[in-house]
TORMARKE-390121 format. One record per residue (C-alpha): residue number from 0; x, y negated, z negated. Coordinates in Angstrom, 3 decimals. Layout:
NODE  paba         X         Y         Z
NODE   NUM         X         Y         Z
...
***
This chain:
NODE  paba         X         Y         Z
NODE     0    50.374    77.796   290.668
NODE     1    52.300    80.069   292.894
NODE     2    55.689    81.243   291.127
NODE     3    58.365    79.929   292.970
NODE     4    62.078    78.704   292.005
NODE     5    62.183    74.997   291.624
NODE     6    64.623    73.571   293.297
NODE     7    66.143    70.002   291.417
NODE     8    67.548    66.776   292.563
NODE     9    70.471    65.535   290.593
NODE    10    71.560    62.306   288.778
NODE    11    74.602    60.812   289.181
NODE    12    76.999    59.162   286.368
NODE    13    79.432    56.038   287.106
NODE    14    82.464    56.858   285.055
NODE    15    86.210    55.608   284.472
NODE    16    87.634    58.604   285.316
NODE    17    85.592    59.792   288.319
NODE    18    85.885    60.243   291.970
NODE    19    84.735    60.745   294.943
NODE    20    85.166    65.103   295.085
NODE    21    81.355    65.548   294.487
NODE    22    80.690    64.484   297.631
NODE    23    83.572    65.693   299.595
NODE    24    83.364    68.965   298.119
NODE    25    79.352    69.437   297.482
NODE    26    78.375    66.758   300.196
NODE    27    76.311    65.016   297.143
NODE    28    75.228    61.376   298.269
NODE    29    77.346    59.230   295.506
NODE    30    76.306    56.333   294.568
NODE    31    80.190    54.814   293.599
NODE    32    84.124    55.711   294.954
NODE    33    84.331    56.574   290.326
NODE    34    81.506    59.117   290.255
NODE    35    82.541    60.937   287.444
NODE    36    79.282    63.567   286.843
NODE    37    76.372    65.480   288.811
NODE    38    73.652    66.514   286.186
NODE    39    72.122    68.791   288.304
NODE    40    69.841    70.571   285.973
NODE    41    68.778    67.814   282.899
NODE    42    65.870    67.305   281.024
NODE    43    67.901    64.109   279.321
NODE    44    66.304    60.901   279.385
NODE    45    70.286    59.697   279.736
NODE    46    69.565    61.052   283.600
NODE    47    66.735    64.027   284.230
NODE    48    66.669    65.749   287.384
NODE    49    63.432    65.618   289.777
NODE    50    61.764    68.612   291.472
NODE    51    62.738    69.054   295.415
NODE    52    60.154    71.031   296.404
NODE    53    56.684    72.760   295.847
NODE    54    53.499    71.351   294.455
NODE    55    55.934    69.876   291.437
NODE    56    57.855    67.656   293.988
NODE    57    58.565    64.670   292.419
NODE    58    58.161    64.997   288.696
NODE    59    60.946    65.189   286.337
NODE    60    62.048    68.045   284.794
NODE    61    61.127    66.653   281.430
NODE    62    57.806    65.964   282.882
NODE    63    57.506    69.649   283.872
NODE    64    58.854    71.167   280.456
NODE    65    55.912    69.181   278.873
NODE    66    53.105    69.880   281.278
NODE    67    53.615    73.473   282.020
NODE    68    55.070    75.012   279.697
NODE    69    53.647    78.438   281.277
NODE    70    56.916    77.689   283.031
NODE    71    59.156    78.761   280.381
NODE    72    57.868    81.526   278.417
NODE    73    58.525    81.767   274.747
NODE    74    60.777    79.028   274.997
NODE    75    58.402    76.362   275.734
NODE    76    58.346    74.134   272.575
NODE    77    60.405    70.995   271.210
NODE    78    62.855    69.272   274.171
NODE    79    64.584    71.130   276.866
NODE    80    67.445    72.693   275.136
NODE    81    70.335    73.297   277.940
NODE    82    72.195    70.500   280.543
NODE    83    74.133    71.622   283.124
NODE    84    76.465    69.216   285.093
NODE    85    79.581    69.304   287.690
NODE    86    82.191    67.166   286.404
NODE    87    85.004    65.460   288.694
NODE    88    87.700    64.332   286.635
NODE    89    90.381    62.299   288.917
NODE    90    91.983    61.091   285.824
NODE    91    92.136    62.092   281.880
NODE    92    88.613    62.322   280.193
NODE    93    88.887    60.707   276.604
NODE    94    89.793    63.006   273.864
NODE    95    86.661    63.537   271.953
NODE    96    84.759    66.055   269.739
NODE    97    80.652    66.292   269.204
NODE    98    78.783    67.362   266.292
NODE    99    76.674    69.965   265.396
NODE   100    72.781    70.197   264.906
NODE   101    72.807    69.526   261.514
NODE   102    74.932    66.318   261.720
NODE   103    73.126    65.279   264.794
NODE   104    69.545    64.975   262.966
NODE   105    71.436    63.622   259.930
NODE   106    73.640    60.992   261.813
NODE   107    72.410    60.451   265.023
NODE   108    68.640    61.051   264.534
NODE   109    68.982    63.315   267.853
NODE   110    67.232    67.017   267.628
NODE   111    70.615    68.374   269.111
NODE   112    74.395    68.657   268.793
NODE   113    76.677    69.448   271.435
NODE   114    78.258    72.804   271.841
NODE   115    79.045    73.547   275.380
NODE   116    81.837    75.316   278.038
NODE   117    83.428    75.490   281.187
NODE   118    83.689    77.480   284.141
NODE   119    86.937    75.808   286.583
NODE   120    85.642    75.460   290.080
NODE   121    88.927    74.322   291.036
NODE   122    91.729    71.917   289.747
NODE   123    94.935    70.769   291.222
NODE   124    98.223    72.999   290.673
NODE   125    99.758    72.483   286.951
NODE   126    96.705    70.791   285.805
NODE   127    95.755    70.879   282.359
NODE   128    93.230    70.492   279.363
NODE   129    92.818    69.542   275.494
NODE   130    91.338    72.380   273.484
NODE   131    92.022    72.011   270.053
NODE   132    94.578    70.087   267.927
NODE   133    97.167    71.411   265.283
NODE   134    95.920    69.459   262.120
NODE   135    95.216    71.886   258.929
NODE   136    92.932    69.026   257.234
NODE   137    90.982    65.872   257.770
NODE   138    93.947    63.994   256.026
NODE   139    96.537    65.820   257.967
NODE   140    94.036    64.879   260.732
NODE   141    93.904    61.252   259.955
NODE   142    97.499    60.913   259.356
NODE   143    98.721    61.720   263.167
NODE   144    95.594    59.923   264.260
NODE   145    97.150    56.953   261.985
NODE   146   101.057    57.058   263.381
NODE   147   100.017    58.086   267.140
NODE   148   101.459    61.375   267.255
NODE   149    99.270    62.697   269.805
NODE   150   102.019    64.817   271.206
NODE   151   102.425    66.532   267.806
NODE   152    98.176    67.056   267.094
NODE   153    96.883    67.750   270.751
NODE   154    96.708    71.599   271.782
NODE   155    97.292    71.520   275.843
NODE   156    96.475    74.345   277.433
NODE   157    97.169    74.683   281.668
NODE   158    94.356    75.934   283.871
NODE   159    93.242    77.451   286.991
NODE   160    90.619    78.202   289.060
NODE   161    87.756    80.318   287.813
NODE   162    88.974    80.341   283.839
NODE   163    86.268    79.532   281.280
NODE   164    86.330    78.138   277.982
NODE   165    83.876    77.742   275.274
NODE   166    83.696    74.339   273.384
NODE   167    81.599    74.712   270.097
NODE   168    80.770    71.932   268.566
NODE   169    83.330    70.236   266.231
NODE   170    86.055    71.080   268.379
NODE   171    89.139    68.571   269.983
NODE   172    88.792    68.487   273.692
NODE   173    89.360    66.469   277.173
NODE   174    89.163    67.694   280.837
NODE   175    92.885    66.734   282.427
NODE   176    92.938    64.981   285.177
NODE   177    92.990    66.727   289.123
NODE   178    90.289    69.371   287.255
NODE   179    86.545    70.145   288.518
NODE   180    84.140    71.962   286.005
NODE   181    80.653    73.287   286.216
NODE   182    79.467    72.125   282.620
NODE   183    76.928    73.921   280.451
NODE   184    75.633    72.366   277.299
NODE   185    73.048    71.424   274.790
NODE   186    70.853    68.995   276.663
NODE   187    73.023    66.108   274.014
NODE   188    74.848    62.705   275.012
NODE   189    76.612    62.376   271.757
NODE   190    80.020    62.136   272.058
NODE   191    82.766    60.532   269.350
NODE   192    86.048    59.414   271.299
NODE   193    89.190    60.849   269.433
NODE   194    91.505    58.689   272.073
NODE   195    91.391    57.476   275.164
NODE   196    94.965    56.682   276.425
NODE   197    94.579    52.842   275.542
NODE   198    92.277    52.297   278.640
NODE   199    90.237    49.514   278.631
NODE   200    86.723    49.198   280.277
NODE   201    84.696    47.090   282.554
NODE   202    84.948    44.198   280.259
NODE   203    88.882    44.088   280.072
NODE   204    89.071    45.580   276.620
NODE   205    89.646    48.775   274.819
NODE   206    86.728    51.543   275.070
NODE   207    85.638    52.428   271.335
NODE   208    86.848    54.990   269.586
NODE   209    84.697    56.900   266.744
NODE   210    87.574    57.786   264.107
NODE   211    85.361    58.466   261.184
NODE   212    82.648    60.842   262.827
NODE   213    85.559    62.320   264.452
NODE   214    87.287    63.320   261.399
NODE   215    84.341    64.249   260.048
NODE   216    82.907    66.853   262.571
NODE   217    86.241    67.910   263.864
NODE   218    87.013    72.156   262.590
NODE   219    90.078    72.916   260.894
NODE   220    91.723    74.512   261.468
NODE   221    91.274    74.436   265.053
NODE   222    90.708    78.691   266.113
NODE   223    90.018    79.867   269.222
NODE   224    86.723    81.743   269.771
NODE   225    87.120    85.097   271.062
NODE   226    85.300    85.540   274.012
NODE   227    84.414    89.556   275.334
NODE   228    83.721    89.311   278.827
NODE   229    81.216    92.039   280.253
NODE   230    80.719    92.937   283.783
NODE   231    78.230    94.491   286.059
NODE   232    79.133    95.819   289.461
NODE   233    77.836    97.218   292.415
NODE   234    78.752    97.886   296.069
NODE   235    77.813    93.636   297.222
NODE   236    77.959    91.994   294.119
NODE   237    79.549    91.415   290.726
NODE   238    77.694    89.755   287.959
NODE   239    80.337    88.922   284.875
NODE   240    78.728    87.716   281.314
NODE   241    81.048    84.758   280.207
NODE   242    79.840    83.656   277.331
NODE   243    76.440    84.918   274.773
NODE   244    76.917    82.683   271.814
NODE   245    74.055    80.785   269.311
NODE   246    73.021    78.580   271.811
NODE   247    73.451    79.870   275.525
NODE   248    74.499    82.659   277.451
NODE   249    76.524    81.879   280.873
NODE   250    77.328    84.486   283.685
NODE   251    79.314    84.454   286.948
NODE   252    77.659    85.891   289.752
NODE   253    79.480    86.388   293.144
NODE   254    77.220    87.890   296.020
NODE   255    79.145    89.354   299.023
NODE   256    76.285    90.969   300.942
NODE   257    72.988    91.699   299.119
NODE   258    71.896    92.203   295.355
NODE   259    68.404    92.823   293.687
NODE   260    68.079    90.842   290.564
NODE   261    65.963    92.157   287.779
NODE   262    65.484    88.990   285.393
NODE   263    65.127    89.731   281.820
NODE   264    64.649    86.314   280.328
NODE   265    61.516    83.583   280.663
NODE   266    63.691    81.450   282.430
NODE   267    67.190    81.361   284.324
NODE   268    69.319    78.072   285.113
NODE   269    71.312    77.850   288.401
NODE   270    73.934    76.510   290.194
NODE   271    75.845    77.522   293.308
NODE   272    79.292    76.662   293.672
NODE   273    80.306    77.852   297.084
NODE   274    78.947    79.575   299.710
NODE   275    75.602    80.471   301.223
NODE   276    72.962    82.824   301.684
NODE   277    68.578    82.819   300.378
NODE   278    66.936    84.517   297.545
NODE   279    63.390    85.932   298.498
NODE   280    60.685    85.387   295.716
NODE   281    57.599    87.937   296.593
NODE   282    58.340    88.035   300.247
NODE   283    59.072    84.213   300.309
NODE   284    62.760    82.831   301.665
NODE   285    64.553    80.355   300.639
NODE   286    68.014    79.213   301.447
NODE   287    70.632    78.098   298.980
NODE   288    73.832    76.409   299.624
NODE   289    77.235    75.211   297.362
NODE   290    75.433    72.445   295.627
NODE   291    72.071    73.197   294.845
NODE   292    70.581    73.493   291.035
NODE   293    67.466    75.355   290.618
NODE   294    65.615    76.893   287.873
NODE   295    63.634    80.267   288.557
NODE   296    60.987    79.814   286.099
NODE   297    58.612    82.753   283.883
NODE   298    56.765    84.883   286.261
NODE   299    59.338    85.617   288.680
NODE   300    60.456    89.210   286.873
NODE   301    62.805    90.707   290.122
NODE   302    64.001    88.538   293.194
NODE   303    66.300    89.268   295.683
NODE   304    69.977    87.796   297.200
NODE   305    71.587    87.817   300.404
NODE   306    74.524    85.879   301.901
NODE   307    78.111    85.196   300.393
NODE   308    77.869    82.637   297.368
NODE   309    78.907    82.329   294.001
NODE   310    76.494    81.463   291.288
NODE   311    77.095    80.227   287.626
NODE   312    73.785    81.371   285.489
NODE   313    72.861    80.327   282.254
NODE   314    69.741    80.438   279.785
NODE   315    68.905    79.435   276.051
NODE   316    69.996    82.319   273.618
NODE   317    67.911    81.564   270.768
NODE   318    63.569    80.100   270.269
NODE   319    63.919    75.934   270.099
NODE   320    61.943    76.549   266.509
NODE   321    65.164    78.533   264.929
***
């Protein structure tokens, strides 16, 4: 089979708080006016992404995991291990928190947690998020859960454009409303809802809340990880490293003009954000546009860029088996 990036069609998730941004700002085909999240690159059986193109066309990328795993190099064993997905928040996400690994087999009887972060691809002026809450126990915890004082245990923290933040598992969090993200996670749906403003869903009544696994999971107290951002430069293009942690590494990249890309890992994850341009694979072209996921699979070791787009990257940090 001829190496060549495979290019993936995304699912789409009805949700509460979604919109109608990912297709006025990617041009996605939505399938509702409250389409909440793209998972462009999935493996999930909650919503797995289908090949676009090549002699895989068609199959999901579960499917393709399992039957060539000469795909992904070393990392080729157990399930899939990353998600990525563009969220459109038009309104408040729930407050929530997921678990780890451990609690996940225990619990849940799901192989993984949910540690994850965000890259802002853009958000409306004064818009904000929850990262982290001010309890210094579970009881402490339980008693402002108990007398509503959300004011007084929520950590809100205002964003921007192209800030990041990395969401380890067991820690408080909700995207604020007006806010789009490019999402990149453990390929996990479990989530516990902390709050959720006293909506109520599709059937008229209140959405469940998971108190108990939320207290439970849920750090204290709350820290912030430090994150050391590295950067590579040259004269067309600037690569930054956002995050390297247990489970992932994420990096920027932003092409103005042309950059050769050496690729040290089996496999890289992809997503454009804006712009345009093609990467040539062994004298092959293809074009990429704002929108597109792809996944440039083991045995492509250096391929080229050209055009003016920014990329987020990503790519397991650790062997499935560890």
């Amino acid at each position: 089979m001829r190496h060549e990036p495979l290019f993936l069609e995304p699912s789409f998730k009805d949700r509460i708080w979604g919109g109608t941004k990912l297709r006025e700002a990617f041009g996605y085909d939505i399938p509702s006016e409250t389409t909440g999240e793209c998972w462009g690159i999935s493996a999930h059986p909650h919503g797995p992404s289908k090949v676009k193109n090549g002699p895989l066309k068609g199959k999901t990328l579960n499917q393709v995991w399992e039957q060539h795993p000469e795909l992904f190099g070393s990392y080729a064993d157990g399930e899939f291990p990353l998600l990525t997905k563009i969220i459109d928040a038009k309104t408040d996400l729930s407050v929530q928190v997921h678990p780890d690994d451990e609690y996940a087999r225990k619990k849940e009887n799901q192989p993984y947690g949910k540690t994850e972060c965000w890259y802002i691809i853009d958000c409306e002026e004064g818009a904000e998020i929850i990262y982290g809450h001010n309890a210094q126990s579970p009881e402490n915890f339980r008693a402002m859960v108990d007398e509503g004082e959300w004011d007084k245990l929520l950590r809100r923290v205002k964003v921007k454009p192209g800030d990041f933040f990395y969401v380890p598992s067991g820690t408080i969090h909700a995207i604020g409303g007006g806010i789009m993200i490019l999402e990149t996670q453990q390929s996990s749906d479990i989530t516990y809802r902390v709050y959720d403003y006293d909506r109520k869903g599709s059937d008229g009544k209140p959405r469940e809340l998971h108190i108990d696994p939320s207290i439970e999971v849920t750090q204290y107290p709350h820290r912030d990880p430090e994150l050391n951002y590295r950067i590579h430069q040259d004269s067309q293009a600037v690569f930054k490293e956002l995050v390297s942690e247990k489970y992932f590494a994420v990096q920027h990249w932003d092409i103005r003009g042309f950059a050769k890309v050496s690729k040290a890992q089996p496999f890289l994850l992809a997503s454009v954000i804006s712009g345009d341009g093609s990467m040539n694979v062994d004298g092959k072209t293809y074009q990429i546009k704002k929108g597109d996921h792809l996944i440039v699979p083991a045995g492509i070791d250096v391929f080229e860029l050209d055009g003016n787009v920014e990329i987020i990257v990503s790519h397991p940090s650790v062997a499935l088996d560890q």
